[in-house]
C-alpha positions in Angstrom: -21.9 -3.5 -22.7 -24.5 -3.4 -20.4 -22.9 -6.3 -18.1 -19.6 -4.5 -18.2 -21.3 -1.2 -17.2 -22.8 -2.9 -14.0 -19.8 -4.5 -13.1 -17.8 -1.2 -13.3 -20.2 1.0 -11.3 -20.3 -1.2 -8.5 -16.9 -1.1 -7.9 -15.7 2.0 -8.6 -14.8 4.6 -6.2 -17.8 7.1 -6.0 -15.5 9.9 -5.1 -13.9 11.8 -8.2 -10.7 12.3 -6.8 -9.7 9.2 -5.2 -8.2 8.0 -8.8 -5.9 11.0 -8.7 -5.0 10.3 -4.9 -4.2 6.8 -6.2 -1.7 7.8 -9.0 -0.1 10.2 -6.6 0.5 7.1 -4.1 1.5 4.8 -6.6 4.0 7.8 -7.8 5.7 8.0 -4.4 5.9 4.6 -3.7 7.6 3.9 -6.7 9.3 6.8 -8.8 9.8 9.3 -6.1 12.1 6.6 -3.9 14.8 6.6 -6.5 15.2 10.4 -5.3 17.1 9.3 -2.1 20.6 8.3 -2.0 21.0 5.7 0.8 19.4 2.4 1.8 17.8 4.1 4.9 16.7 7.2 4.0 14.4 5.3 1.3 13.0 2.8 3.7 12.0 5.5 6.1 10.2 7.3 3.5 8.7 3.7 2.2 7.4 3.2 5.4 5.9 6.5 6.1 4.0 6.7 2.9 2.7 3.3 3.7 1.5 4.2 7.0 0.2 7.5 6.1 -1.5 6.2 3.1 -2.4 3.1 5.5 -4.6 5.6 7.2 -5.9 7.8 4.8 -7.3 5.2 3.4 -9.1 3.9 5.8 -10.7 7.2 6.9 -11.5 8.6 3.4 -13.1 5.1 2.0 -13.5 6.2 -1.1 -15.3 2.8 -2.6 -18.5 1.7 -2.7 -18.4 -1.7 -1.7 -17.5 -2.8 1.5 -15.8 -5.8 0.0 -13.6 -3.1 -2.1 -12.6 -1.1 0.6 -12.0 -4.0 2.9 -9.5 -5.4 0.3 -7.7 -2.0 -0.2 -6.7 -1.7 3.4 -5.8 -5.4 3.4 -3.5 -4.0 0.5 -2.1 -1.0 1.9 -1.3 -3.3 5.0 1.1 -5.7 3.1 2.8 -2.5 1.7 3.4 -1.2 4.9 4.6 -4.6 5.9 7.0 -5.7 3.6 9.6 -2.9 3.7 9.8 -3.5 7.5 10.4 -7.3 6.8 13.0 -6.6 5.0 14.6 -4.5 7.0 14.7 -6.6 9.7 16.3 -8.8 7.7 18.9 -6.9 6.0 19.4 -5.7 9.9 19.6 -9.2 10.5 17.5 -8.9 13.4 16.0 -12.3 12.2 17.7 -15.1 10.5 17.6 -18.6 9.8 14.3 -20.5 10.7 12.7 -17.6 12.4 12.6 -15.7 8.8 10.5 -18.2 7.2 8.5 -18.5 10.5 8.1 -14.6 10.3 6.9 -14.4 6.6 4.4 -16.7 6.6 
């Protein structure tokens, strides 16, 4: 266990809370969209937990490692930026070539 124990300290967040802040995100960004009734009202509330969460994040840094952290805003910035994706292309603001050219 002892390898396991090591591996698990390092990378764990050293604040108590941030688990509970992380259940509450993953809550919203998932459950708590179901509660609006259109198309739009659900992506502006996608993207403004993604943003405020974006930055939270970043300010709080809850982990330990610097690697950790790194890759938890790296994270939080593809969730912010796949809901605007696709609503540029359900807009159709870009079609054709350019949308492959934009997702990679």
């Amino acid at each position: 266990a002892e390898p396991i124990v090591k591996f698990a300290t390092r990378y764990r967040p050293y604040r108590w809370w941030y688990e509970v802040y992380t259940l509450g995100r993953r809550f919203a960004l998932t459950s708590l969209v179901l509660a609006f009734p259109t198309l739009e009202s659900s992506s502006v509330y996608v993207i403004m937990i993604g943003f405020s969460t974006l930055l939270v994040d970043r300010e709080w840094v809850a982990h330990i490692d610097g690697y950790a952290s790194a890759l938890s805003h790296a994270l939080n910035v593809q969730v912010a930026l796949a809901p605007i994706y696709m609503l540029m292309l359900d807009a159709r603001i870009i079609v054709g070539a350019y949308s492959v050219i934009i997702s990679v």
